[in-house]
C-alpha positions in Angstrom: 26.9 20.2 101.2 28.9 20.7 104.4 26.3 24.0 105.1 22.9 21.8 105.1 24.3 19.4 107.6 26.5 22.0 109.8 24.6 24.4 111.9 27.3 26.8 113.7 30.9 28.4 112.2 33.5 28.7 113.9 32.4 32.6 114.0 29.2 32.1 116.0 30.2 29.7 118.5 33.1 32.3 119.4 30.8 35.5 119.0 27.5 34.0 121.1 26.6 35.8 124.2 24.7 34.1 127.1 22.3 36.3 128.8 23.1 36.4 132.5 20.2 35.4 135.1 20.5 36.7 138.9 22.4 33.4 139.2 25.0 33.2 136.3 23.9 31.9 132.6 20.4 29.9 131.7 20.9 26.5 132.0 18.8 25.7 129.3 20.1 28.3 127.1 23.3 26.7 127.2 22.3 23.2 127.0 20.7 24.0 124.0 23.6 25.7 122.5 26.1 22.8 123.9 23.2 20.5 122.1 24.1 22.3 118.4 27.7 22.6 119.1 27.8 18.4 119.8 25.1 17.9 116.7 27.9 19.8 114.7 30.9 18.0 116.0 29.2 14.6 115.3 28.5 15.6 111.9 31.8 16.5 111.4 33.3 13.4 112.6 30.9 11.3 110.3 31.8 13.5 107.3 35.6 12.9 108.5 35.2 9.3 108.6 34.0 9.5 105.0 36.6 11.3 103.5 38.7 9.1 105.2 37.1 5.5 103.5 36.7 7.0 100.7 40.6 8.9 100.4 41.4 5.0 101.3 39.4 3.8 98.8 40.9 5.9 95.9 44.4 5.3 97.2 44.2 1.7 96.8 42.3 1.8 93.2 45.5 4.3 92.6 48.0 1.9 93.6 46.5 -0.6 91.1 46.3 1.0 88.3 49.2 2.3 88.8 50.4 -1.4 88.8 48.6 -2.1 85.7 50.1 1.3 84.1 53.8 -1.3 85.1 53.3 -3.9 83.9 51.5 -2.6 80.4 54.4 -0.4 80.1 56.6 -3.4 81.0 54.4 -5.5 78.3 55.1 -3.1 75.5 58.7 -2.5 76.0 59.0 -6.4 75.7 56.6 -6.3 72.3 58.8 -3.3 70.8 61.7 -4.9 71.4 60.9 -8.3 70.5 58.7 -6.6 67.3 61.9 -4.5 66.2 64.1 -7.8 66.8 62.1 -9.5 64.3 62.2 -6.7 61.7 65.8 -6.5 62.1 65.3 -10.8 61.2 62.9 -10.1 58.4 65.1 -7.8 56.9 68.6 -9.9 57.1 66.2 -13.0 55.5 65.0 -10.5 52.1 68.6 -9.5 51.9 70.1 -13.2 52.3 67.0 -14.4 49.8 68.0 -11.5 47.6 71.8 -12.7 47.5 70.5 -16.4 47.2 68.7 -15.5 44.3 71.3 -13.2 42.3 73.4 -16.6 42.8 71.2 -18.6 41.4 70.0 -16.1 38.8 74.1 -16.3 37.9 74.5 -19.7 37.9 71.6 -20.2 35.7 72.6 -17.7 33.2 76.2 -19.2 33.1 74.3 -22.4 32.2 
């Protein structure tokens, strides 16, 4: 991806070699190379500014789902608890029915 849009490395702006004129480098030969080197740096900053939204972007979806992952922990912990709670209730009601019936199961035999 970043190779389509990006025209020089690091390696070949360092490495190229002007060819000197009786009067110093070609002016146009430069300006053309100074052309690339600024069509690469403005891609570079558009590709930053990219990342950038879209680093933003998935660090805000993080933070709420990271929310959601709270408060549906939070949820559950309060259905558990309140879920064993009323086991622990159903259970003391069979054994309190199961006592109520072995006295009236007595009394009625005693009859």
């Amino acid at each position: 991806m970043l190779s389509e849009k990006i025209v020089l490395s690091p390696e070949e702006i360092y490495e190229k070699e002007f060819k000197v004129d009786a009067r110093g480098y070609r002016p146009q030969e430069v300006d053309n190379f100074l052309d690339l080197i600024i069509k690469d740096y403005s891609e570079f900053i558009k590709l930053i500014r990219g990342y950038e939204r879209e680093l933003q972007s998935m660090s805000d979806e993080n933070s709420k789902l990271k929310q959601q992952i709270r408060k549906l922990q939070t949820e559950l912990e309060a259905q558990e608890s309140s879920s064993s709670s009323s086991n622990i209730n159903n259970v003391d009601l069979l054994r309190r029915i199961s006592q109520l019936e072995k006295i009236v199961y007595s009394k009625m035999s005693n009859n």
